[in-house]
GUBABA-282264 format. One record per residue (C-alpha): residue in three letters; residue number from 1; x, y, z. Coordinates in Angstrom, 2 decimals, m for minus. Layout:
N
REC   code   pos      east     north        up
REC    ALA   NUM         X         Y         Z
...
# end
This chain:
295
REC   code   pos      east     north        up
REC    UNK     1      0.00      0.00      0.00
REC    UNK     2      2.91      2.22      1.02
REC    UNK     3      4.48      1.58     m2.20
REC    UNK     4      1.14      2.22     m4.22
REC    UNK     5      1.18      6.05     m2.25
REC    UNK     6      5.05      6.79     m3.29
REC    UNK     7      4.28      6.25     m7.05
REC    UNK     8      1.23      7.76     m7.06
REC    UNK     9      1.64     11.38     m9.26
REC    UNK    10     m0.45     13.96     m9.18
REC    UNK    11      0.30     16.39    m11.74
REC    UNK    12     m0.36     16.88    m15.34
REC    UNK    13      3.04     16.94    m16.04
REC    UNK    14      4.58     13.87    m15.65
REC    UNK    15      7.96     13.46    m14.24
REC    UNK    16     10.92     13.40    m16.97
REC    UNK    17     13.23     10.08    m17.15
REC    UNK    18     16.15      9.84    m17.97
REC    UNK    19     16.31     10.42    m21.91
REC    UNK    20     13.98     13.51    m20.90
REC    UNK    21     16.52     14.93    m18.02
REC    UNK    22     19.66     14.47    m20.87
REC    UNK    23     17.50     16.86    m23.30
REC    UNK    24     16.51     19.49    m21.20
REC    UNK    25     20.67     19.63    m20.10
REC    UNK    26     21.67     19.95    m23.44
REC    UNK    27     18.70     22.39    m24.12
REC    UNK    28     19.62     24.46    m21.37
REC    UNK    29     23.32     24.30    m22.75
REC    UNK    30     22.66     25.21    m26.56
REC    UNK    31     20.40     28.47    m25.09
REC    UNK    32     23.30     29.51    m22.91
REC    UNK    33     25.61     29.29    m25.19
REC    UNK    34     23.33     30.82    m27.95
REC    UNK    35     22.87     33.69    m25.71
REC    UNK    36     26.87     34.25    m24.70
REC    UNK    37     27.73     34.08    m28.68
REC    UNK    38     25.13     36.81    m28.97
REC    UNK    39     25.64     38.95    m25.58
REC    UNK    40     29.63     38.49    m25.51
REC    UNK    41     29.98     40.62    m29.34
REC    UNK    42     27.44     43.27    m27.93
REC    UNK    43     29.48     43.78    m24.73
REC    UNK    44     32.47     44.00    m26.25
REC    UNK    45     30.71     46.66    m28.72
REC    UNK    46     29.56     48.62    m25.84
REC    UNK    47     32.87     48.78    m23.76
REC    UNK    48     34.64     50.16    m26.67
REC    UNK    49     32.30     52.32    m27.54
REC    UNK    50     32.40     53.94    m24.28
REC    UNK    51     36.50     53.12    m23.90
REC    UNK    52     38.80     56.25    m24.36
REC    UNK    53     41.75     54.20    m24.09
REC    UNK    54     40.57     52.67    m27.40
REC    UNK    55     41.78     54.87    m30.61
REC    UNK    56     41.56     53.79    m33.80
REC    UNK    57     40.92     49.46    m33.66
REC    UNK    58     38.99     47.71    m31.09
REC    UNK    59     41.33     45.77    m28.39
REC    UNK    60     39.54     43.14    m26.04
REC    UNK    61     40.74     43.21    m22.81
REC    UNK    62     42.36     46.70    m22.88
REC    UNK    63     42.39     48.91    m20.46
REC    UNK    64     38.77     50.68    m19.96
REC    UNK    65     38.55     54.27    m19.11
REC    UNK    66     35.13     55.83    m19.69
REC    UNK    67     34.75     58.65    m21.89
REC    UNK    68     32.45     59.92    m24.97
REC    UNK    69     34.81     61.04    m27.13
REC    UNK    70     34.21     58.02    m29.75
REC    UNK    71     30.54     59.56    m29.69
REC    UNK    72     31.79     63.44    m29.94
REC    UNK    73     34.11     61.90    m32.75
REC    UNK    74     30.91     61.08    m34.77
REC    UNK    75     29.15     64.00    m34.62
REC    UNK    76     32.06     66.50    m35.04
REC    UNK    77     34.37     64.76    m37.49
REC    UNK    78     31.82     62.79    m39.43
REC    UNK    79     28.50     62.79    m41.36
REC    UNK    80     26.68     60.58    m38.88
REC    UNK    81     23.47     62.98    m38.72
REC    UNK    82     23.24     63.45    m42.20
REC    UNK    83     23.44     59.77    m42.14
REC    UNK    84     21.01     59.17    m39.80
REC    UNK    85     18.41     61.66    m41.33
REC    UNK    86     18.60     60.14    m45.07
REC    UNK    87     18.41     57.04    m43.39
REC    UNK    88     14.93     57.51    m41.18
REC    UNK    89     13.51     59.53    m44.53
REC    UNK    90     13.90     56.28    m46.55
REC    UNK    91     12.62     53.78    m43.64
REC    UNK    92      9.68     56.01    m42.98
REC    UNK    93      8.75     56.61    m46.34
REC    UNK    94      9.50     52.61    m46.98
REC    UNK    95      7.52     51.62    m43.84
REC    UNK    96      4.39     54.09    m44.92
REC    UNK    97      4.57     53.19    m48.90
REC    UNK    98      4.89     49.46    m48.39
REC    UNK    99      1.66     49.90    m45.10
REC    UNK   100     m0.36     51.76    m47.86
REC    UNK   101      0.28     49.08    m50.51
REC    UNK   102      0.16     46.07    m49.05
REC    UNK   103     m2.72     46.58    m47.17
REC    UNK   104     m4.97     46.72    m50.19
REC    UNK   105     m3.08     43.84    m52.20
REC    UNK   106     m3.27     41.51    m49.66
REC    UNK   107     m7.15     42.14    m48.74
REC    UNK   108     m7.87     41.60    m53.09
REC    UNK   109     m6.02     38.52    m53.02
REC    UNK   110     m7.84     37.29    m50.15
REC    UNK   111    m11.31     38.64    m50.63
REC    UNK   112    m11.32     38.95    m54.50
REC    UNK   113    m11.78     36.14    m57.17
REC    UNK   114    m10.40     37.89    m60.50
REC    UNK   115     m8.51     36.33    m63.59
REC    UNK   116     m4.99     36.05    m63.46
REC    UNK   117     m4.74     35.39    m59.57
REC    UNK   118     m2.72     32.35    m58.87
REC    UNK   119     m0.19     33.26    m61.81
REC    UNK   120      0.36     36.47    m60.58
REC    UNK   121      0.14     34.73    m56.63
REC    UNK   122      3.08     32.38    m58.05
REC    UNK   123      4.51     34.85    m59.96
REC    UNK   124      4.94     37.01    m56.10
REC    UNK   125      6.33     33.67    m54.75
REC    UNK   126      8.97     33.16    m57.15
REC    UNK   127     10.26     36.75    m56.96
REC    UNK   128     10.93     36.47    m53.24
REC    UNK   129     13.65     34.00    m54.44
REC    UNK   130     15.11     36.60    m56.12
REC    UNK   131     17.43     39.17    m54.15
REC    UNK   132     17.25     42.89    m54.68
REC    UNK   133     21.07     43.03    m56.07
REC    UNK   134     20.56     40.39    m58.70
REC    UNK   135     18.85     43.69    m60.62
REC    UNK   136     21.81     46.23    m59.96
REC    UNK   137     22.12     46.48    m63.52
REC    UNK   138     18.07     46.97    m64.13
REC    UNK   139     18.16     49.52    m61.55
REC    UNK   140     20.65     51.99    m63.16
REC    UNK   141     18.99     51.96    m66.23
REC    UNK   142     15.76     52.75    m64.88
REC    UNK   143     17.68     55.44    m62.84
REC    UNK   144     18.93     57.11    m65.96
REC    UNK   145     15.92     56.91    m67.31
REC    UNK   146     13.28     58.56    m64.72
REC    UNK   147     16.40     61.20    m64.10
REC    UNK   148     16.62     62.02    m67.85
REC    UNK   149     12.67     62.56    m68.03
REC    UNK   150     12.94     64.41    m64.37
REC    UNK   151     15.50     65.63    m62.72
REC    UNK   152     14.43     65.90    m59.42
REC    UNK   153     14.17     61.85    m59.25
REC    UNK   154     17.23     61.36    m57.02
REC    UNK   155     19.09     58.20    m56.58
REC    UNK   156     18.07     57.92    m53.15
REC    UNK   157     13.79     57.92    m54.29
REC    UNK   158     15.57     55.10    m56.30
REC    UNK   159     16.14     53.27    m53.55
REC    UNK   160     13.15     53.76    m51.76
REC    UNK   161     11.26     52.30    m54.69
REC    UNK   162     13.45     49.10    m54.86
REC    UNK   163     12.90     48.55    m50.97
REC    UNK   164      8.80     49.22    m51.51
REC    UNK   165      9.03     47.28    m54.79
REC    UNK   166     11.05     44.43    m53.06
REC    UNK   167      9.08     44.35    m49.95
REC    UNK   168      5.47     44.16    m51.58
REC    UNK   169      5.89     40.94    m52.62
REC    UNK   170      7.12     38.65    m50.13
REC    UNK   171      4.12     40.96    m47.19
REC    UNK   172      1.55     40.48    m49.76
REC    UNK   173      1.98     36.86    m49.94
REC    UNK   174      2.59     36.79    m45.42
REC    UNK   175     m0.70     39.39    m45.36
REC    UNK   176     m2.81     37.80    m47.56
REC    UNK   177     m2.66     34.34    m45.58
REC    UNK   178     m3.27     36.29    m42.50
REC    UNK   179     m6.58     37.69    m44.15
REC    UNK   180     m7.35     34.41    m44.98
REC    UNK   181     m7.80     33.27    m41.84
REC    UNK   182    m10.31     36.04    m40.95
REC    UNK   183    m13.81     34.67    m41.55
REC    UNK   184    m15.72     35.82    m44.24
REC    UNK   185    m18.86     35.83    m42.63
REC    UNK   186    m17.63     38.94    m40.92
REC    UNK   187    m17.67     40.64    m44.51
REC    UNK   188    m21.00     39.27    m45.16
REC    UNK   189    m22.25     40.55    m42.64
REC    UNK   190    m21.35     44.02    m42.59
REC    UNK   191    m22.10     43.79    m46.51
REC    UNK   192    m25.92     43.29    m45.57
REC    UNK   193    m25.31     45.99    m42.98
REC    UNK   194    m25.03     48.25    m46.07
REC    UNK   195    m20.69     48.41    m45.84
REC    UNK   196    m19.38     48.79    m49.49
REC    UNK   197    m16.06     46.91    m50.32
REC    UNK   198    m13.71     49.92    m49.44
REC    UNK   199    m15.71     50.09    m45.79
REC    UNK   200    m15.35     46.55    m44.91
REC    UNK   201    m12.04     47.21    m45.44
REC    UNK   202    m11.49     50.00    m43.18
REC    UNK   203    m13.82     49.21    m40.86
REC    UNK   204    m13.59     45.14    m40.43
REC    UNK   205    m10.25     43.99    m41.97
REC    UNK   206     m8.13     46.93    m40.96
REC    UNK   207     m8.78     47.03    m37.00
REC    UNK   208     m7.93     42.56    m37.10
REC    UNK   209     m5.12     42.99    m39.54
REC    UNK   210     m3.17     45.96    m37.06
REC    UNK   211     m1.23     43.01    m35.43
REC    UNK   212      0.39     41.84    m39.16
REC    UNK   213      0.51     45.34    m40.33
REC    UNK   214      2.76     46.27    m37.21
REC    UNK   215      5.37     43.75    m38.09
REC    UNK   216      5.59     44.66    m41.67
REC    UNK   217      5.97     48.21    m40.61
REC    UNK   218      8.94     47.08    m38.14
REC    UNK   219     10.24     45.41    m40.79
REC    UNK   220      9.94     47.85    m43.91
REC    UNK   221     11.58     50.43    m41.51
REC    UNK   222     14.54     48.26    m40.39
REC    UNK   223     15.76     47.44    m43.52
REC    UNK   224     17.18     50.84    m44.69
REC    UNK   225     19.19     50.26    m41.34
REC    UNK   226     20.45     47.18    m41.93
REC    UNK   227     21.10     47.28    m45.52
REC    UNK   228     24.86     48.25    m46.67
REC    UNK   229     24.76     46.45    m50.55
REC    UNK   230     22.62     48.56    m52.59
REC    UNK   231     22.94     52.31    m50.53
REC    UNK   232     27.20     51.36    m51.34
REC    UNK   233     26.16     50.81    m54.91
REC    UNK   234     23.65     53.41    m55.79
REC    UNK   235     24.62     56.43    m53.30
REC    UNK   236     27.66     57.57    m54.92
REC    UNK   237     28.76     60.89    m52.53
REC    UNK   238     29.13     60.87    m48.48
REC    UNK   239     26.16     63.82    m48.39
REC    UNK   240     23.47     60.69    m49.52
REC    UNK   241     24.90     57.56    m47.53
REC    UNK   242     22.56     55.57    m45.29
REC    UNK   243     24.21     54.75    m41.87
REC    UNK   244     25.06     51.32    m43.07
REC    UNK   245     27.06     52.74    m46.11
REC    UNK   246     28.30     55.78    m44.00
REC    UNK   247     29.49     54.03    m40.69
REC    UNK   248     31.07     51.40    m43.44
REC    UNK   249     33.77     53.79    m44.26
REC    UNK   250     34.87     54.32    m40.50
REC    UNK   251     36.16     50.52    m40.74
REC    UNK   252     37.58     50.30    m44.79
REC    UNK   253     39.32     53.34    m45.03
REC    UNK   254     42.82     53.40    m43.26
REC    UNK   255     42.64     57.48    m43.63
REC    UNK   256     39.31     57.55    m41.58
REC    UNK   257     39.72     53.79    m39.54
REC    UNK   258     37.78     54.60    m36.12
REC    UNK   259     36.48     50.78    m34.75
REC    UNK   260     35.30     52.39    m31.81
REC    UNK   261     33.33     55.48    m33.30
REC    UNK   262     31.74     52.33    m35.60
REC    UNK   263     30.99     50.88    m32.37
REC    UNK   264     29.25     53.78    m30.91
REC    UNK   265     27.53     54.75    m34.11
REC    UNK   266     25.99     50.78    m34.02
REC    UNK   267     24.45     51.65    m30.63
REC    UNK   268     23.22     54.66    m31.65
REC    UNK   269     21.77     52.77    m34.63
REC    UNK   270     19.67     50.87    m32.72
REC    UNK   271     17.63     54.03    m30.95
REC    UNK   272     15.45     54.50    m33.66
REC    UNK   273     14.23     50.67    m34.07
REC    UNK   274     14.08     50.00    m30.57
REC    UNK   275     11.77     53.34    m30.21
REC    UNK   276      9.43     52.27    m33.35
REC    UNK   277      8.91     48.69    m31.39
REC    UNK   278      8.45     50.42    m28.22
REC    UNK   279      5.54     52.38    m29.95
REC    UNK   280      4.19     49.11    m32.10
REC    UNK   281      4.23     47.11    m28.91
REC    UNK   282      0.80     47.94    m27.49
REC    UNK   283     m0.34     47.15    m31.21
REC    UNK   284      1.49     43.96    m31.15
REC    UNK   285      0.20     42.28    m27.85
REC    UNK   286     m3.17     43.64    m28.13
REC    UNK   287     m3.93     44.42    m31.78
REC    UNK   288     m5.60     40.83    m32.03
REC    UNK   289     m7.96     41.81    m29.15
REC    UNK   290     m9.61     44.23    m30.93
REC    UNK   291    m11.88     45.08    m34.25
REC    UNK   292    m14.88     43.60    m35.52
REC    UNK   293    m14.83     40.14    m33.32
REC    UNK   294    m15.48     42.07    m30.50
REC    UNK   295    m19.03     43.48    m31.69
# end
């Protein structure tokens, strides 16, 4: 009876044996070290960034004494704001063009029946294998051609339309899935209600869609940060570089090598990103909670 009592287990879970015990160790170990190969480079970044003993290359283990003069270096003896201003134009205007687009193609494909949809659904699925510097070539041309009809078409509104261009197809595909799963009896409805097309839209798929539209947004705006290929190819003077292209030349260039200042600029980098999640959050966690459903 005793022996009954002692094996007798309560919980839902049930306890692991020994195969179970030898996976969660080496679980535990691969997220450790996952997290020390990822938090070890970004200490390292911030020390020297803050390190005035550090000149011109980055030196583990040197000796720290704290000071901003990598920081002062970037804003007095570089570009960096001009940097960082072209660069938050284009991811705004990226974020907002690709929002505005998006939104609409992914609520046809979902909602609309019309001739030529799964070619042109395949045809968005094959150019996401494609990546935006295959087309280097393509771009120039069509650069020299919208600048020879108007001048005022700069090679930066150039890029801009190969980020919107590149990012339509791959959130069209991820949005229209998401609208997919919305059901249509929702649209019904508000059709019988008296809603035309455009005001189901706004009113029904808009408000459940927020969640998906907040990540695309995050991610239309990030890439102009992280991006260094096509801003080194197509920006041609210092006055037009991103901060990917601009904080590139602090590290290539013996006449203007500054590690740390590249260190410093990278945190500063990541102000802009971390304050667009910070506003998206509330969207994120509890976007889904709201619209339609809850009438």
């Amino acid at each position: 009876m005793a022996k009954k009592k002692k094996e007798l287990y309560l919980s839902d879970r049930q306890p692991l044996n020994l195969g179970g015990m030898i996976m969660l160790v080496l679980s535990y170990a691969i997220l450790i070290f996952w997290a020390f190969a990822i938090l070890w480079p970004l200490s390292q970044m911030v020390i020297s960034a803050f390190n005035g003993k550090q000149y011109d290359y980055l030196i583990s283990n040197s000796v720290f004494e704290f000071s901003t003069i990598h920081f002062k270096y970037l804003f007095e003896e570089t570009l960096y704001l001009t940097w960082v201003r072209n660069t938050i134009i284009i991811a705004i205007t990226t974020a907002v063009l690709t929002i505005l687009i998006v939104s609409f193609t992914g609520y046809a494909y979902s909602r609309f029946r019309f001739k030529g949809r799964k070619p042109s659904l395949m045809a968005i699925m094959l150019i996401q294998t494609i990546p935006s510097f295959a087309g280097i070539t393509a771009y120039f041309t069509m650069y020299s051609i919208l600048n020879s009809i108007s001048p005022v078409f700069t090679r930066q509104l150039m890029l801009i339309m190969i980020y919107v261009g590149g990012g339509i197809a791959s959130n069209t595909f991820i949005l229209k899935g998401y609208i997919d799963s919305i059901s249509t009896e929702l649209d019904d409805a508000a059709k019988i209600d008296g809603c035309s097309n455009m005001q189901v839209y706004r009113l029904i798929i808009m408000p459940i869609v927020r969640p998906m539209l907040a990540i695309i947004a995050l991610w239309s705006f990030i890439g102009p940060f992280m991006d260094y290929l096509l801003p080194s190819v197509l920006l041609t003077s210092p006055e037009s570089y991103t901060l990917a292209a601009g904080l590139f030349t602090l590290i290539n260039n013996r006449e203007t090598l500054n590690q740390p200042a590249f260190a410093a600029g990278g945190l500063l980098t990541a102000i802009p990103i971390v304050i667009l999640f910070a506003a998206l959050q509330k969207q994120l966690v509890s976007g889904l909670a709201k619209g339609s459903v809850k009438g």
